[in-house]
N, C-alpha and C positions, 0 to 999 in steps of 0.2 A: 504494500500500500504506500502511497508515496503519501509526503508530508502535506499539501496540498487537500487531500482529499479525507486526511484522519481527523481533522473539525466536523464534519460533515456526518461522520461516520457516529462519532459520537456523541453531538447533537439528534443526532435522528434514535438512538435508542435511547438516551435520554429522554425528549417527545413521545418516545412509545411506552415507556413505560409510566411517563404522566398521565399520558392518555385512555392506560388499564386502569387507573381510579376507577370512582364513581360515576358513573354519566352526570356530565358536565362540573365536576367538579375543580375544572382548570380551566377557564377559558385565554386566556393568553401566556403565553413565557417570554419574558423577554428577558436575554442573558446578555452581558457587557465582561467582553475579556480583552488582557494585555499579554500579546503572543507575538512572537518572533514574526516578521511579514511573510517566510518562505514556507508558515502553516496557514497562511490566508486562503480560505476557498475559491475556486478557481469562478464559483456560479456567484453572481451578484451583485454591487457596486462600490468603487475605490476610489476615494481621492485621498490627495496630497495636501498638508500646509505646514505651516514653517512656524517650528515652535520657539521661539529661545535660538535663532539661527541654525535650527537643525528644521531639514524636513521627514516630517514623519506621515506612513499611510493610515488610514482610517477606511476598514471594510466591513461594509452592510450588506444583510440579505435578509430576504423576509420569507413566509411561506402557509402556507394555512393547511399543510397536512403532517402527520395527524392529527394536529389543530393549532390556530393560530399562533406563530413566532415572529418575531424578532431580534437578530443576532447581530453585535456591534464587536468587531475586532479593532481595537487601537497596536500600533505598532510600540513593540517597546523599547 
């Protein structure tokens, strides 16, 4: 599995096992991590800004199966 695709991998069974709860007892997740950029998912959207003279990435993706997320990668 390449580094790139192991975020993905482990949000999605995280999501599934939120989602063996109760019916509807989780209607949204949204998770905020600080990760290396070369574990950033390949599916979603990136940009760039300039913190303190350093630029750093910042990657989002959202998804509504197996129910509603939200996922914020900050580079570290």
């Amino acid at each position: 599995m390449e580094k790139d695709e192991m975020l993905n991998v482990i949000i999605g069974k995280f999501l599934s096992e939120l989602a063996a709860l109760d019916q509807n007892a989780i209607s949204l997740v949204t998770v905020t991590l600080t990760v290396k950029p070369e574990y950033f998912p390949k599916t979603g959207y990136r940009q760039q800004l300039e913190i303190d003279g350093t630029i750093k990435s910042i990657h989002e993706q959202q998804g509504t199966q197996p129910m509603p997320y939200y996922v914020t990668c900050y580079e570290q």
